[in-house]
N, C-alpha and C positions, 0 to 999 in steps of 0.2 A: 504494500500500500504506500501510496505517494502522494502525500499531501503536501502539493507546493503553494505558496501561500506568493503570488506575481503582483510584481508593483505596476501601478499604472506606469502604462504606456506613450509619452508623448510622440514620437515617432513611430509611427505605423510600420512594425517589418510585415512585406505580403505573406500572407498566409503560404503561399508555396515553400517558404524559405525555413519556416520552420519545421523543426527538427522536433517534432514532437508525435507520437504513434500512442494514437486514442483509445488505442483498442488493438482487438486479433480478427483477423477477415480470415476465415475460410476459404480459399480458393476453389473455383469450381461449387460453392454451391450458394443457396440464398438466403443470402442473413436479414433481417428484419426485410425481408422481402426487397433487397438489394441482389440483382442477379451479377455476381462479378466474371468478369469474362475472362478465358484461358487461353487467348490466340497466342500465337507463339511468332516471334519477331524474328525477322531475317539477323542473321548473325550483326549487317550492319548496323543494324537499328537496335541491336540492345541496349545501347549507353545512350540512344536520343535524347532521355528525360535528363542526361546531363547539360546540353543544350539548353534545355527549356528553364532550366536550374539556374544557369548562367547569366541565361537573357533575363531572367529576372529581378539577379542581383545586380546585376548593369543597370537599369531600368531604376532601382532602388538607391544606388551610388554605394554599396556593398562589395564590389567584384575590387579584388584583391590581385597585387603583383611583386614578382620575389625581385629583390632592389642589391645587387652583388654591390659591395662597398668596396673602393679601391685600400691597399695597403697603405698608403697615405695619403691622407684629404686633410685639407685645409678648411675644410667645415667645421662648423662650431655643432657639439655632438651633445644635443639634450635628448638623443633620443632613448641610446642604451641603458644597460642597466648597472652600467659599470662604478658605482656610485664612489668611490674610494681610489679610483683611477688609477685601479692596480694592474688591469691588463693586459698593460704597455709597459708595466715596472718592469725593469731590467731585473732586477732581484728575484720577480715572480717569471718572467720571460724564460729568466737565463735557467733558473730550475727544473720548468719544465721541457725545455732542450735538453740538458743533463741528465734528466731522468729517460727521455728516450733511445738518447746514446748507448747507456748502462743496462733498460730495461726491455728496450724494443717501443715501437710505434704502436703497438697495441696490448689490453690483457693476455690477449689469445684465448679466453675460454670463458666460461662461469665462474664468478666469487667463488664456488664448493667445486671448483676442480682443478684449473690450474689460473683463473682470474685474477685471484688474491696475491699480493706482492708484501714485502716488507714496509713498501711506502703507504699502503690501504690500511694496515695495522697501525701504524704511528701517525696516520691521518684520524683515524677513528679517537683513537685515544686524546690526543691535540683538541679536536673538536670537543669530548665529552669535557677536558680538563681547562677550556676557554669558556664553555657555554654552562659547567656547575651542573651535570649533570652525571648518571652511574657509568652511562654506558654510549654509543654510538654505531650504527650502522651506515657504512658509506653504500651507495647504490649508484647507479650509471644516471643518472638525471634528479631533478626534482620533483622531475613527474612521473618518476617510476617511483620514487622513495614514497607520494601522496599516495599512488596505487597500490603497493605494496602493505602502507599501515593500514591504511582501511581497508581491505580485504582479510587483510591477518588477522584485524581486531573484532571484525562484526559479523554476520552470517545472519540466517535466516531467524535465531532468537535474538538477536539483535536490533533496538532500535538507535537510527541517528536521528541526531535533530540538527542539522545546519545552519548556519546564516545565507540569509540570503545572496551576498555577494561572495561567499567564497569563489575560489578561483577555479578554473576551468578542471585541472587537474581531479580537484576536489571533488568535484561534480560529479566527473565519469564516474571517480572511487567508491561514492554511492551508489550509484547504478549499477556497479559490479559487485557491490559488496551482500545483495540477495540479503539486506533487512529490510527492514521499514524504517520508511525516511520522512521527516517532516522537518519541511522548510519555514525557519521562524524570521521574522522580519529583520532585519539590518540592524544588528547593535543591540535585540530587546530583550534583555535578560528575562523581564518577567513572562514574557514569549517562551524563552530555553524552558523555564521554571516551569510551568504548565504543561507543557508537552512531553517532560521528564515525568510531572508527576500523573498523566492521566498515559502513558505509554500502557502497551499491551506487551512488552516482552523486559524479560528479569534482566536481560544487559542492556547497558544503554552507552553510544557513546557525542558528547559534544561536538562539533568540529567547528573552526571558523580560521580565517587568517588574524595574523595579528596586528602584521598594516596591510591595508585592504588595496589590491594591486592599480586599482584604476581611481580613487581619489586618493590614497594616500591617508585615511583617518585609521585610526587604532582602535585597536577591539578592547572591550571592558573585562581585560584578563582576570583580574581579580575579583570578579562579580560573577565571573561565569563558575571558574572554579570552586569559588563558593554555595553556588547556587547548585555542580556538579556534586560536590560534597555532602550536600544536603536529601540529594536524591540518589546516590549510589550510582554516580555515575564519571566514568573514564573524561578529559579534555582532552583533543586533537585540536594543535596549534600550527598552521602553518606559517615560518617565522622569516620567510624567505627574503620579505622586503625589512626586515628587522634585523635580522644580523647584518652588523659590520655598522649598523645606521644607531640605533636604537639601545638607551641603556650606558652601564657602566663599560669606556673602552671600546664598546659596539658589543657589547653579547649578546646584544638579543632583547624582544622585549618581553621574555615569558623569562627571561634573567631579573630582566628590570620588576618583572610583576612579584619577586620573590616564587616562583615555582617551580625553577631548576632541579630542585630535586623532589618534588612533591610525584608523591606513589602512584599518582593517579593521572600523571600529565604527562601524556608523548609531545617531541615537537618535530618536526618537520624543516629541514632549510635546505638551501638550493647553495651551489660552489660558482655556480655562475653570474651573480650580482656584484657582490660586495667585496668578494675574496675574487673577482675577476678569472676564476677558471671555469672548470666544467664537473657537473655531478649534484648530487643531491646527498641530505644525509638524512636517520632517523637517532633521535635522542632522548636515551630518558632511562627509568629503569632498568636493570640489567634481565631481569624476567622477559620482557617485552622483547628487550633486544634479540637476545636467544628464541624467542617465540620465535620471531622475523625470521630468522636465520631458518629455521626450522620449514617455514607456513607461507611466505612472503614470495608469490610466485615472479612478479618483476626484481627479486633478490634470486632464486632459483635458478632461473630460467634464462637470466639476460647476461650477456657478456659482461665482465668485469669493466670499473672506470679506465680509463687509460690511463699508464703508471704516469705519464709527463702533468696530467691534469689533477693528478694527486699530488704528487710534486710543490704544483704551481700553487696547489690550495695551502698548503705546509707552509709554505714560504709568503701567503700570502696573512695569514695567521701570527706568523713571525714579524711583520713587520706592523701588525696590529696592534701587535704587544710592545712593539719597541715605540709606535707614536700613537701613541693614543687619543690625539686631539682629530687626527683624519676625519671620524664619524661626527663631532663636533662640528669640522667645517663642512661638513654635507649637509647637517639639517640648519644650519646658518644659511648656505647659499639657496635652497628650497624656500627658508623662511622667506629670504630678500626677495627674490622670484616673485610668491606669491602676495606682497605686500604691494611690490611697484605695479605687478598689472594689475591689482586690485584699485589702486588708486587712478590708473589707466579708466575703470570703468568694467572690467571683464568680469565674470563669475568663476569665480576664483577657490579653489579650494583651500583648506585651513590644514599645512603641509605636517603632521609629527614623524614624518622621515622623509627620504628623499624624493618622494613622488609627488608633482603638484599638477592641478589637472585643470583644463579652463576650456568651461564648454560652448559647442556651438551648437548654431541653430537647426543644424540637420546633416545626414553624413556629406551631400554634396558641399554643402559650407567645410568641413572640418576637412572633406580630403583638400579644396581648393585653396585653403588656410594652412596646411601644411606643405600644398606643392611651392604657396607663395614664397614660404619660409628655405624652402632647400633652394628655389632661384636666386636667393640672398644669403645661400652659403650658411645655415641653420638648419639644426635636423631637428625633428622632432616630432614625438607618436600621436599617431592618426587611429584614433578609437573609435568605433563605428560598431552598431549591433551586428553581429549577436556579444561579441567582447566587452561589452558595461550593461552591468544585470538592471540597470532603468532604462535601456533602452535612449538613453541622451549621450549625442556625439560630444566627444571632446578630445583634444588635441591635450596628449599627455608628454610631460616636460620629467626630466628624471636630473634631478641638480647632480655636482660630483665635487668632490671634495679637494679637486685642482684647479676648477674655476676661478678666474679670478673678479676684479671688479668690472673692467671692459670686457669681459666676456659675457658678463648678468648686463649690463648695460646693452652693451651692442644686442643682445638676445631679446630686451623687453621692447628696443627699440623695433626688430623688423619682425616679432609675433606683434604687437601692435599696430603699424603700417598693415602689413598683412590681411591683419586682421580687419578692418576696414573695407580691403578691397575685395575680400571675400564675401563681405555681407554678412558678416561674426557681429552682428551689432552690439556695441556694451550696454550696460546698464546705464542713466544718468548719473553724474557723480553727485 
């Protein structure tokens, strides 16, 4: 049972576009007196409806294109999620070059067969011993590590109760995870509370992100957990836009929430934001971690991380610990971001990490507001439904912690111009 609970919609996605299956059709016979038909399509014509699929998204300003970025650009990059602008660190670069030399260019097999290296063991550890937690599991992404804990931790006697915006990741995790799911509104604990306490099955687990990928606000950690505690129930944190941002040093904001080692709280982060590599990890109890290990079929099943992107996270960690102000200037330059275009006139989100989001009037406004911004040598994310769970376009900015003042400058200056010629209209000041 699926009880999603949808925010209104001010932009209309066409009904084609949606991904959503009401029901089970019988093939070949007639369901409430629906006769469904069984011709059978010439071989060419099997993928037609992807056509039709297309022509709709086009038609909508939804149709999406893969953007190969050269090895050095002179564009001013708010687009990535590089937020600590570690990516291009020599020290994180040079690591994981070294580790491919020594280890080879790839795992070559599964974590449980020959995937696992001495750098995935001392990443693992690193991460539990930075973020205050018992134990860590490294996994090939961060959206194998989301898929991975919610399948391992929920089943058929299991209910979840999500937020609303959690992240995509998130989402499938439920739908794969064969419990019952209900979606509670954006940020409302007494939501969570209710749904925990009137559930039809003995386990139950929370999930939400901790900063939310497309505006950028922070989840009520502490509220939730508590309100988990109350009803016998697990929290699943995804902390991905939190670490390296978020907290004492950048640990995290389920660091920050004090719940690091709390019994009943997994967390989830990604190696590809903050630590500027690649991978994902799971954190928390040492029970859990071992379950994973055990249960966790995107742990099972999927090739090991590649040793150079373990490497690059180690080193990327190391240098977290050695300047600890980084994550500091990241939610500063975010802050700055979202003050000047607020006082521009724009709707402007209210930044507690490095994601500030400022929306437009519709997806053809937001993609032709970010084409404006790349012809002036400015990158920056172009959010469009189905990617922002209200359905309102915005052009998503990801500050970095090597920005400087003419770069926030130059930046507020041609998303403003831009902005204008787009038809992005501001608010009056």
């Amino acid at each position: 049972m699926d009880r999603r609970v949808h925010a209104q919609r001010p932009q209309v996605v066409p009904p084609e576009l949606e991904e959503v299956h009401a029901g089970t059709v019988t093939v070949g016979c007639d369901t409430a007196g629906v006769s469904v038909s069984t011709g059978v399509s010439a071989p060419e014509s099997v993928f037609d409806w992807i056509d039709t699929r297309a022509e709709a998204r086009a038609k909508a300003g939804l149709a999406r294109q893969v953007r190969p970025r050269p090895a050095d650009s002179t564009d001013l990059d708010l687009a990535s999620n590089d937020y600590l602008g570690l990516a291009r660190d020599k020290r994180v670069a040079g690591a994981a070059a070294a580790a491919s030399l020594r280890w080879g260019a790839g795992s070559t097999g599964s974590r449980l067969v020959t995937g696992s290296t001495e750098l995935h063991t001392e990443l693992e550890y690193e991460l539990a011993n930075f973020c205050g937690t018992q134990s860590a599991l490294v996994f090939s992404s961060g959206y194998a590590a989301n898929l991975g804990v919610l399948t391992a931790l929920s089943g058929p006697g299991t209910a979840i109760v999500a937020d609303q915006h959690i992240h995509a990741s998130l989402i499938d995790g439920t739908r794969l995870s064969k419990a019952d799911v209900v979606v509670a509104g954006h940020c409302d604990v007494p939501k969570v509370a209710h749904a925990l306490a009137t559930r039809g099955k003995r386990r139950a687990l929370v999930v939400t992100d901790s900063v939310f990928s497309v505006d950028g606000d922070l989840a009520p950690l502490a509220e939730l957990a508590a309100t988990c505690g109350e009803h016998g129930s697990a929290l699943v944190v995804d902390d991905a836009h939190g670490l390296g941002v978020v907290g004492e040093g950048g640990r995290g904001a389920v660091h920050a929430a004090g719940l690091a080692k709390a019994p009943d709280v997994v967390t989830t982060v990604t190696l590809s934001k903050s630590l500027g590599a690649m991978g994902g990890a799971v954190l928390g109890p040492s029970r859990v971690i071992k379950h994973l290990v055990d249960t966790a079929r995107t742990f099972i099943f999927d090739t090991g991380l590649a040793p150079s992107s373990a490497a690059a996270a180690l080193a990327a960690l190391k240098v977290l610990r050695e300047e600890p102000d980084r994550p500091t200037r990241a939610l500063d330059v975010a802050q700055d971001l979202a003050f000047r275009l607020k006082d521009k006139g724009f709707r402007v989100s209210s930044p507690t990490a490095a994601v500030v989001s400022v929306q437009a009037p519709s997806p053809e406004a937001a993609v032709a507001w970010a084409e404006g911004c790349r012809a002036q040598g400015v990158l920056v994310g172009c959010f469009r439904p189905p990617s922002v769970p209200d359905q309102v376009s915005r052009l998503r900015l990801t500050a970095r912690a090597d920005l400087t003042e003419a770069d926030v400058e130059r930046a507020v200056r041609v998303i403003s111009e831009t902005g204008a010629s787009a038809g992005a209209v501001s608010r009056p000041r």
